[in-house]
N, C-alpha and C positions, 0 to 999 in steps of 0.2 A: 504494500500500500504506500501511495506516494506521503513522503512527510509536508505538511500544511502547516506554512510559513506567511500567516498574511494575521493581520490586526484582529482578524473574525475566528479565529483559530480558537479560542480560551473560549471566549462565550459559548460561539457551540459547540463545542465541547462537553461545557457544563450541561447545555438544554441538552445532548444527547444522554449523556451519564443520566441527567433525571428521567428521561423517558426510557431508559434503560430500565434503571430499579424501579418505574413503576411496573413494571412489565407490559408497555404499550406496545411495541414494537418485539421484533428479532435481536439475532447481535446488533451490538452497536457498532456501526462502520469506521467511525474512527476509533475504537478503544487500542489497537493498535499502534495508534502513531503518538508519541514520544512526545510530551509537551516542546517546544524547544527553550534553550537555555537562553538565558538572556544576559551578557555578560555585564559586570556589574561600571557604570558608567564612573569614570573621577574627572571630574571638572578642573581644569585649569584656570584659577582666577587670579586676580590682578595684587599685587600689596599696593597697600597705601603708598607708597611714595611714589608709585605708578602710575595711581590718577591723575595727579596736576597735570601732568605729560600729553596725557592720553585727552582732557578737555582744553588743552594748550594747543593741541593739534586738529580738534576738530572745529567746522567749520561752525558760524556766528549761529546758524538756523539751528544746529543740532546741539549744540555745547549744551542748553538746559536740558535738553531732553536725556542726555549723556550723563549730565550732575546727577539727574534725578534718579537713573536707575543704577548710576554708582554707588551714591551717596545711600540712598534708601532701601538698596535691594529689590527694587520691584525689575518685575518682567516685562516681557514685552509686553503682553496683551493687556496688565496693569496700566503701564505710561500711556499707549493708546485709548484706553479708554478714559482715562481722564479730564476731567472738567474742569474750569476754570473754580465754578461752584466749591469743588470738593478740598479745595486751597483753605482752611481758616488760617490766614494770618495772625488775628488776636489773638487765637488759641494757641498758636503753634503747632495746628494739627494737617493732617492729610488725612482724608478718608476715601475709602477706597470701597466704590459703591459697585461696581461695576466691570467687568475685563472682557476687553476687544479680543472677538472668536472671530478668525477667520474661515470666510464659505468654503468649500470645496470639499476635499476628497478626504478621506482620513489620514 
């Protein structure tokens, strides 16, 4: 049986396994194939004396956007969704109501 390497693979999986022990079906067609491994990710990220640099060098449009996801941690789909609204100056706060999903494929 070919091994099933795609984002859908885990879910049905599970739906089979379950229609399996309920006894709905025959064998289950994929019980054979092997979860696959998934190796475990290590991020490369910046030290601090490395930002000034790095918003020294980017250009005027993008430097806040740059500060902000240096400086704060946030993600991409965090900074994109962000609103002017969600800035409390007085407070000192940022809230973070919302994160920009991109359409398409998985």
């Amino acid at each position: 049986m070919p091994n099933l390497r795609t984002p859908v693979s885990e879910p049905l999986r599970q739906v089979i396994l379950a229609i399996d022990a309920k006894k709905w079906t025959g064998k289950n067609p994929i019980a054979d194939v092997e979860p696959r491994r998934v190796p475990k990710r290590v991020f490369e990220t910046l030290r601090a004396t490395e930002v000034p640099s790095v918003l020294a060098a980017a250009t005027d449009q993008c430097r806040d956007l740059f500060a902000a996801a240096l400086y704060l941690g946030l993600r991409k789909g965090e900074l994109f969704g962000l609103h002017k609204a969600d800035v409390r100056m007085q407070e000192h706060t940022l809230v973070m109501r919302r994160s920009h999903q991109r359409q398409g494929t998985w």
